[in-house]
Biopython code that builds the backbone (N, CA, C, O; Angstrom):
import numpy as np
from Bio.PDB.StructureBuilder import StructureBuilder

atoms = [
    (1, "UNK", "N", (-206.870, 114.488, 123.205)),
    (1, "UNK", "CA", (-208.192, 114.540, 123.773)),
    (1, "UNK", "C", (-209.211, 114.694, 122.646)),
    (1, "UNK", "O", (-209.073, 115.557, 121.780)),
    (2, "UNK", "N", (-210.160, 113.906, 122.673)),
    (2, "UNK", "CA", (-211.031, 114.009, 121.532)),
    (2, "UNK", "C", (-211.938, 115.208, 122.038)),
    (2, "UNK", "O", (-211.993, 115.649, 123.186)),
    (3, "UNK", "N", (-212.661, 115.648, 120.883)),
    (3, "UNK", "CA", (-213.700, 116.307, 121.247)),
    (3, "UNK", "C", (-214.965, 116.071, 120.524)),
    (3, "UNK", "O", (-214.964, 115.956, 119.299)),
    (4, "UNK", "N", (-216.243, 115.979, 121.353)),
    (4, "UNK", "CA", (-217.110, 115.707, 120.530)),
    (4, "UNK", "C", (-218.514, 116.647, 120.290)),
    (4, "UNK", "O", (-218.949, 117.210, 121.294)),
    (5, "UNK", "N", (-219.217, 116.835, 119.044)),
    (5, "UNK", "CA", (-220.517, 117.350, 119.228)),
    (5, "UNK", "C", (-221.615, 117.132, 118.764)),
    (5, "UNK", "O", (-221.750, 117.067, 117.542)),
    (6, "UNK", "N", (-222.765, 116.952, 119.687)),
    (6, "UNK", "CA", (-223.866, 116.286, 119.290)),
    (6, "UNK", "C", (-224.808, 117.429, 118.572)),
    (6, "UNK", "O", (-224.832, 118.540, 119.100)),
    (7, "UNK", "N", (-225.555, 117.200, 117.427)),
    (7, "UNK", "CA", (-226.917, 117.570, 116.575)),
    (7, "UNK", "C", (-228.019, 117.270, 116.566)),
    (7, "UNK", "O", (-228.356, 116.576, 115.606)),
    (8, "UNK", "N", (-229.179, 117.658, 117.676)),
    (8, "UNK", "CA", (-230.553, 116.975, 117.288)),
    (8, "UNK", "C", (-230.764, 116.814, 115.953)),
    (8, "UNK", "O", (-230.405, 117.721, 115.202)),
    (9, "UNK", "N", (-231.451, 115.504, 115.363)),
    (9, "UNK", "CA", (-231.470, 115.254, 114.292)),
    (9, "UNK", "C", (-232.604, 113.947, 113.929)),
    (9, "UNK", "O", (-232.593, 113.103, 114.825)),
    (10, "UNK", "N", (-233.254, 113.736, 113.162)),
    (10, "UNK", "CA", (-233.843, 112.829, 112.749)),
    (10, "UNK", "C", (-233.328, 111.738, 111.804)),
    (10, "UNK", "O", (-232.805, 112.218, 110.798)),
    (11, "UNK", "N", (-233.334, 110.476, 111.852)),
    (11, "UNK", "CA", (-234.376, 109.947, 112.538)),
    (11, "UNK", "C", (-233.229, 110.025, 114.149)),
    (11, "UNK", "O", (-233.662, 110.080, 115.300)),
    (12, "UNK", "N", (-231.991, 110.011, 113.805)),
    (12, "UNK", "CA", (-231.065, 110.011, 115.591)),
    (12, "UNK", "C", (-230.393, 111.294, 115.739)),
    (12, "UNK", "O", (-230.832, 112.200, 115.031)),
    (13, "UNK", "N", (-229.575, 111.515, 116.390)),
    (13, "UNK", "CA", (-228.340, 112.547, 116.581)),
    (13, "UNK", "C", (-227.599, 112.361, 115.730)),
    (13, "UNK", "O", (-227.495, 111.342, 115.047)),
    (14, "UNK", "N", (-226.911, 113.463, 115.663)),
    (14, "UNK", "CA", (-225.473, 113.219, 114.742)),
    (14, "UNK", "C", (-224.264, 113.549, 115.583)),
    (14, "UNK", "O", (-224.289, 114.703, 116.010)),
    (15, "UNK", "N", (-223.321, 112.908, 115.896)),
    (15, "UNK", "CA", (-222.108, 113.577, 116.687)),
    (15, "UNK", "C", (-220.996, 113.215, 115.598)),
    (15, "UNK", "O", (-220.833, 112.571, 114.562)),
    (16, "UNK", "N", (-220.294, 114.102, 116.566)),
    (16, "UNK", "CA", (-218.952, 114.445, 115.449)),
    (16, "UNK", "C", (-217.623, 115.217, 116.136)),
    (16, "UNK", "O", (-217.685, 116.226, 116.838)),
    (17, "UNK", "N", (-216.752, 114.693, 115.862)),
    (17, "UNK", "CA", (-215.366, 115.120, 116.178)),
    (17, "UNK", "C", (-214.928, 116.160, 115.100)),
    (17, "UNK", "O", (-214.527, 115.703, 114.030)),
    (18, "UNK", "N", (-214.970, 117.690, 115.296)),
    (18, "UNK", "CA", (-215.015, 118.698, 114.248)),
    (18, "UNK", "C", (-213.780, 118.554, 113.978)),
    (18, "UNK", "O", (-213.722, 118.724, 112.761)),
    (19, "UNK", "N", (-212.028, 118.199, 114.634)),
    (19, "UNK", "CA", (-211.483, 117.998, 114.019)),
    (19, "UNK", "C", (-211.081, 116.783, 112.770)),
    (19, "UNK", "O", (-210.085, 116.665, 112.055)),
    (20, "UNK", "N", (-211.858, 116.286, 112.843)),
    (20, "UNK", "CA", (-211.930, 114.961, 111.626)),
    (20, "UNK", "C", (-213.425, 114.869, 111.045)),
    (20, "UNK", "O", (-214.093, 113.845, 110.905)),
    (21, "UNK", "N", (-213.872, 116.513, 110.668)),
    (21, "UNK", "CA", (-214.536, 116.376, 109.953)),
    (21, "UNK", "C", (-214.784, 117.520, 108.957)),
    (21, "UNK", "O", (-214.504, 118.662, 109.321)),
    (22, "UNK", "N", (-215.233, 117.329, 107.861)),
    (22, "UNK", "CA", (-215.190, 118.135, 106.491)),
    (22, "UNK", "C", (-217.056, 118.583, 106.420)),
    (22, "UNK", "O", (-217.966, 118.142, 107.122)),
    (23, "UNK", "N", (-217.089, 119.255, 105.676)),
    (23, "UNK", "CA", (-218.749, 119.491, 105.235)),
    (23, "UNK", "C", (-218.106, 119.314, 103.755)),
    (23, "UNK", "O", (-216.882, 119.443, 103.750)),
    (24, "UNK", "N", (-218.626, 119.079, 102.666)),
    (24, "UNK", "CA", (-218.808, 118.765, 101.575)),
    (24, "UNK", "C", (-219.827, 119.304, 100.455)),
    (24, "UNK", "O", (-220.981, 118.914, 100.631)),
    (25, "UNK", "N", (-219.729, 119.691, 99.930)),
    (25, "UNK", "CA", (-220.659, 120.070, 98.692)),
    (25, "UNK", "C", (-220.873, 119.796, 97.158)),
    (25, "UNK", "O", (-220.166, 120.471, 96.410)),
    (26, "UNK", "N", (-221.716, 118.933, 96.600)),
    (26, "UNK", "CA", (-221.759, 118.290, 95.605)),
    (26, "UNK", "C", (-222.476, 118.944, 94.218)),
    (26, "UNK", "O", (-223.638, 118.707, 93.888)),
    (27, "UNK", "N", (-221.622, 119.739, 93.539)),
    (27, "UNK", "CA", (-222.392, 119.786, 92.190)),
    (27, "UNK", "C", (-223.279, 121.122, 92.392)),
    (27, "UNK", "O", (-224.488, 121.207, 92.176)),
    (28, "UNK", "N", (-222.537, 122.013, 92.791)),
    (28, "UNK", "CA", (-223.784, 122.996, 92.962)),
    (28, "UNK", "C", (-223.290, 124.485, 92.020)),
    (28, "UNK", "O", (-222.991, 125.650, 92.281)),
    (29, "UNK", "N", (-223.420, 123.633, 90.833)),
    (29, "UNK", "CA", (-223.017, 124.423, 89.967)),
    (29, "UNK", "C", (-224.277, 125.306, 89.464)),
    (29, "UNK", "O", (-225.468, 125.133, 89.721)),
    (30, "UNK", "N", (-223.608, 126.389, 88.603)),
    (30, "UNK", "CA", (-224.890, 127.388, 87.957)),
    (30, "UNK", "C", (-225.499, 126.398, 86.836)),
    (30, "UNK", "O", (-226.730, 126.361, 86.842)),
    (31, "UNK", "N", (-224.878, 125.615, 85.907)),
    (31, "UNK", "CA", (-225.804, 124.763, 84.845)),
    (31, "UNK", "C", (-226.840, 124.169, 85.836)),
    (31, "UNK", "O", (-227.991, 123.871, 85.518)),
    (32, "UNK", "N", (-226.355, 124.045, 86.955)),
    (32, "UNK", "CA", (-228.083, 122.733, 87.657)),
    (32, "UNK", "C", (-229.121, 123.578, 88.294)),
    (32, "UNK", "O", (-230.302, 123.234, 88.256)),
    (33, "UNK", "N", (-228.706, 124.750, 88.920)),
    (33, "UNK", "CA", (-229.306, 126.059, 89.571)),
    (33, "UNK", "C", (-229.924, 127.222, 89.422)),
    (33, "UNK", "O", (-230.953, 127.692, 89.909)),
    (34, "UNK", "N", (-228.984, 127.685, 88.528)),
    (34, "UNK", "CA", (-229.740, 128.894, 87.520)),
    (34, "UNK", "C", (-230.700, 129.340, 86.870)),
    (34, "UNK", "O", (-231.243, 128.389, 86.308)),
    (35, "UNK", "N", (-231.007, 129.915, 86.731)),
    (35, "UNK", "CA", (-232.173, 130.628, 85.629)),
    (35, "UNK", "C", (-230.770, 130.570, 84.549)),
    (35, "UNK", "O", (-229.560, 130.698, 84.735)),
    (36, "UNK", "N", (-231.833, 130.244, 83.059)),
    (36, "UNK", "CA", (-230.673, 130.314, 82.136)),
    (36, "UNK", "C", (-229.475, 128.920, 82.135)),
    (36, "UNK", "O", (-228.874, 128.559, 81.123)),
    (37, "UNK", "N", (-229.340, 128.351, 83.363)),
    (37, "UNK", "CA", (-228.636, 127.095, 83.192)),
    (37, "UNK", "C", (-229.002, 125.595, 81.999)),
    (37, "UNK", "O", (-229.919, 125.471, 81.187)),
    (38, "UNK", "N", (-228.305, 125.013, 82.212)),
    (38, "UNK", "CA", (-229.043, 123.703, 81.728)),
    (38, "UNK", "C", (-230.245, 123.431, 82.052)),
    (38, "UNK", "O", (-231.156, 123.487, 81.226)),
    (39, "UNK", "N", (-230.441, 123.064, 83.417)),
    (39, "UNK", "CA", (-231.437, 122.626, 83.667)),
    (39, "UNK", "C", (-232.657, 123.475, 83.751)),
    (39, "UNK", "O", (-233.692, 122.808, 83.756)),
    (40, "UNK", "N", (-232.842, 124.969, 83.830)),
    (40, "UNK", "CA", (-233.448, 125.344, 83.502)),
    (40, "UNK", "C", (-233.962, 125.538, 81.777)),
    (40, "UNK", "O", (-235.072, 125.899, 81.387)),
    (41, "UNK", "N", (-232.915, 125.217, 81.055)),
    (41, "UNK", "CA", (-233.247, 125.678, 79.393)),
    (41, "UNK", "C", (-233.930, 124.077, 79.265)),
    (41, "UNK", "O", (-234.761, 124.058, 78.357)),
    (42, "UNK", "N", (-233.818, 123.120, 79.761)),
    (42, "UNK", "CA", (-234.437, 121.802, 79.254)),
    (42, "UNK", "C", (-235.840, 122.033, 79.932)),
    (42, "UNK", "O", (-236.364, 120.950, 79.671)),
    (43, "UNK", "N", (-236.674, 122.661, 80.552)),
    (43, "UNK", "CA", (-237.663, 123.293, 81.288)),
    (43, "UNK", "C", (-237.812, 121.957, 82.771)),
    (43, "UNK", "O", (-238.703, 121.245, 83.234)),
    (44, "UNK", "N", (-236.721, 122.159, 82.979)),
    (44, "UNK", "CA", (-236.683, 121.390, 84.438)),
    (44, "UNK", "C", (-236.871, 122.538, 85.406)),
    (44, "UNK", "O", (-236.323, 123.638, 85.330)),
    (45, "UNK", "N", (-237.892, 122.040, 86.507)),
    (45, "UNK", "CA", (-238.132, 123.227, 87.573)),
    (45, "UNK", "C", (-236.987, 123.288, 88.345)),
    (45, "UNK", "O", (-236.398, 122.211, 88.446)),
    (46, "UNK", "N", (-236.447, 124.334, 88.980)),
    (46, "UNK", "CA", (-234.831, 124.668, 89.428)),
    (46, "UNK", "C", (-235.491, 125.241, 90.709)),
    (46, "UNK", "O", (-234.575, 125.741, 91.362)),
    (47, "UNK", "N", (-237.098, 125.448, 91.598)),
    (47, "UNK", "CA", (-237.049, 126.394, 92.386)),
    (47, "UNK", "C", (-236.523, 125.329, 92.978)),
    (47, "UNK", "O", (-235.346, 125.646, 93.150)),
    (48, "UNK", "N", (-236.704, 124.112, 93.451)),
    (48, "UNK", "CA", (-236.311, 123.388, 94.694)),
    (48, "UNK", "C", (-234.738, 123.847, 94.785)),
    (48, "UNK", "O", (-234.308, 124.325, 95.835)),
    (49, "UNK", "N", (-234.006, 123.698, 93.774)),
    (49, "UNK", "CA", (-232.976, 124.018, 94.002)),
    (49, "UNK", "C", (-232.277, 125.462, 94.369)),
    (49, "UNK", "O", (-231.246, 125.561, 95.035)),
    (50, "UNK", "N", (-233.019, 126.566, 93.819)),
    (50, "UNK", "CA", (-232.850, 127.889, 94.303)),
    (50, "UNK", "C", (-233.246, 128.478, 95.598)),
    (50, "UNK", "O", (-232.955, 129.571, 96.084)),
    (51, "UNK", "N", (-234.394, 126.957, 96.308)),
    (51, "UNK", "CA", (-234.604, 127.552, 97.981)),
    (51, "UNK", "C", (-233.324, 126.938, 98.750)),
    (51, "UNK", "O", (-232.927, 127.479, 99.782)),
    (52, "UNK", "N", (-232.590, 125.619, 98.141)),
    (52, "UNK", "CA", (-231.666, 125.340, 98.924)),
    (52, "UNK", "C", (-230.060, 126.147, 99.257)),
    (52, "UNK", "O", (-229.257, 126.081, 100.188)),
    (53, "UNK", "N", (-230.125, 126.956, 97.872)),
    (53, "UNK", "CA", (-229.046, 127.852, 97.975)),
    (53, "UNK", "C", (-228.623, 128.792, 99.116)),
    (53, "UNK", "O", (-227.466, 128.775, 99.535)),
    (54, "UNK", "N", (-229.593, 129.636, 99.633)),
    (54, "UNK", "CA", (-229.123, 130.368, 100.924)),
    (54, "UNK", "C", (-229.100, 129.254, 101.440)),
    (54, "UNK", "O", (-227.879, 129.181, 101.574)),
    (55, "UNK", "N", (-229.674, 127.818, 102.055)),
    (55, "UNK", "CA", (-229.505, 127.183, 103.341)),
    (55, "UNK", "C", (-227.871, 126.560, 103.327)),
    (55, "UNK", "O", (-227.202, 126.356, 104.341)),
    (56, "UNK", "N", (-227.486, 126.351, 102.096)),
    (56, "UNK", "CA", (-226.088, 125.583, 101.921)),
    (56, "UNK", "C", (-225.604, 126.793, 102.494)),
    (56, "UNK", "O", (-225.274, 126.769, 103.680)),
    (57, "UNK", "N", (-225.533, 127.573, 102.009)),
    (57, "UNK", "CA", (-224.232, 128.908, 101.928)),
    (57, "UNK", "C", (-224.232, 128.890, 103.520)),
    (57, "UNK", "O", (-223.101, 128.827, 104.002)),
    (58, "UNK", "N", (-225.493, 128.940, 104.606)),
    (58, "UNK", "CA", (-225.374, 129.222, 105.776)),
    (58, "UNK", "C", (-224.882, 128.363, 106.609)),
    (58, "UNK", "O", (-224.423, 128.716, 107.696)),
    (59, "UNK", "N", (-224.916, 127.003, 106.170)),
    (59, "UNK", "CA", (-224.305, 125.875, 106.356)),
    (59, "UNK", "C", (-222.718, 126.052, 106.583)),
    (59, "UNK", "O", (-221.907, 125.973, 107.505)),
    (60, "UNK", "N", (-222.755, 126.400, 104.904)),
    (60, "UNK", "CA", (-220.965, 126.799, 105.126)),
    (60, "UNK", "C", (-220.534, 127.874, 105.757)),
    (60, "UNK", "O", (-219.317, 128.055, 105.742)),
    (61, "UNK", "N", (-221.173, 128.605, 106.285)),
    (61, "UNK", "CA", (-220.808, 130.005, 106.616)),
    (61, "UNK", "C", (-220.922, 129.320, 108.013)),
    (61, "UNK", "O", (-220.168, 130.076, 108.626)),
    (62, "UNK", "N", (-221.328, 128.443, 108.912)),
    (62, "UNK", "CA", (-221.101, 127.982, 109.853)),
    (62, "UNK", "C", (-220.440, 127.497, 110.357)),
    (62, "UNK", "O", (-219.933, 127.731, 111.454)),
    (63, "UNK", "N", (-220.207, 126.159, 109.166)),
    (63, "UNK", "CA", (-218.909, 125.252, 108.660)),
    (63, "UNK", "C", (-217.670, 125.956, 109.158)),
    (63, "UNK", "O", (-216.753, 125.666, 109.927)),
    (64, "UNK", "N", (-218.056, 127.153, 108.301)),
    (64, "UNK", "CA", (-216.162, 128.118, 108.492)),
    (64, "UNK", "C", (-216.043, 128.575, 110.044)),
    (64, "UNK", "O", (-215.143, 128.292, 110.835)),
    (65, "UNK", "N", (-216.803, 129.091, 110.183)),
    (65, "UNK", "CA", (-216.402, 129.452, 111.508)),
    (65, "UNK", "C", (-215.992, 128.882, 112.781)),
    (65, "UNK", "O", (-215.163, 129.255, 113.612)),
    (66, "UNK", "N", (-216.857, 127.786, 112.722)),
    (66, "UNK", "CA", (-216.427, 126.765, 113.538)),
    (66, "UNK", "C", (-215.217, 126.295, 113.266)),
    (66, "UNK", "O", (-214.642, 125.780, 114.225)),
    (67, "UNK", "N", (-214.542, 126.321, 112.048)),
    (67, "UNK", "CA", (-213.340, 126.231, 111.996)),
    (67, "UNK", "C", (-213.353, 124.521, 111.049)),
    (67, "UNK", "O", (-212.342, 124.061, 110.519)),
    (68, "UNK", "N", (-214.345, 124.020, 111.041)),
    (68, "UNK", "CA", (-214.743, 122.730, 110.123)),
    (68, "UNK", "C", (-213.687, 122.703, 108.633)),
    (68, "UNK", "O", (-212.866, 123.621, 108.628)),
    (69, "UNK", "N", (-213.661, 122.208, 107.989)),
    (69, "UNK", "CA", (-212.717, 122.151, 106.744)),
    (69, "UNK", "C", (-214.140, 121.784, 105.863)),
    (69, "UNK", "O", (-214.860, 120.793, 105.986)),
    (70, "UNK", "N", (-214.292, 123.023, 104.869)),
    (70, "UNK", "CA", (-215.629, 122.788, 103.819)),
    (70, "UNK", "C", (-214.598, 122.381, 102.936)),
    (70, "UNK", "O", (-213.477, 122.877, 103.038)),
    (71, "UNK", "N", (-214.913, 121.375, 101.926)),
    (71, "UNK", "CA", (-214.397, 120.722, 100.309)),
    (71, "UNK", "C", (-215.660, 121.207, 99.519)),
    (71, "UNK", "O", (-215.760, 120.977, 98.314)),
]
sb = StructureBuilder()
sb.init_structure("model")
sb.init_model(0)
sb.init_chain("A")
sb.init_seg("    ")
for serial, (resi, resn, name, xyz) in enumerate(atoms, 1):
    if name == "N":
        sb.init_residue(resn, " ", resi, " ")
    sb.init_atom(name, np.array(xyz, "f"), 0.0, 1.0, " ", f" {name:<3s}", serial, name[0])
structure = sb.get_structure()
């Protein structure tokens, strides 16, 4: 039996069969994020990236519970 679940979302929905699906996370290392990282010592601005940090983590902290498979 499949199961499915829909996400209001822009520009459509997103649905999804949570057992055949992963959340993913790309590169979210301290050199790209940090104060003190790479990208901060080359004077690249890092806040965009330091507001996204709690939203990922809550993401995954959702991810898990639901029982989703985070990579």
């Amino acid at each position: 039996m499949e199961m499915h679940f829909s996400i209001t979302a822009r520009p459509e929905a997103v649905s999804f069969d949570p057992r055949r699906t992963a959340v993913i996370v790309i590169d979210m290392q301290n050199d790209f994020g940090s104060r003190g990282g790479m990208f901060d010592l080359a004077g690249i601005d890092i806040a965009p990236i330091e507001r996204l940090v709690p939203r990922i983590s809550r993401v995954l902290d959702a991810a898990r519970s639901a029982g989703l498979v985070v990579v």
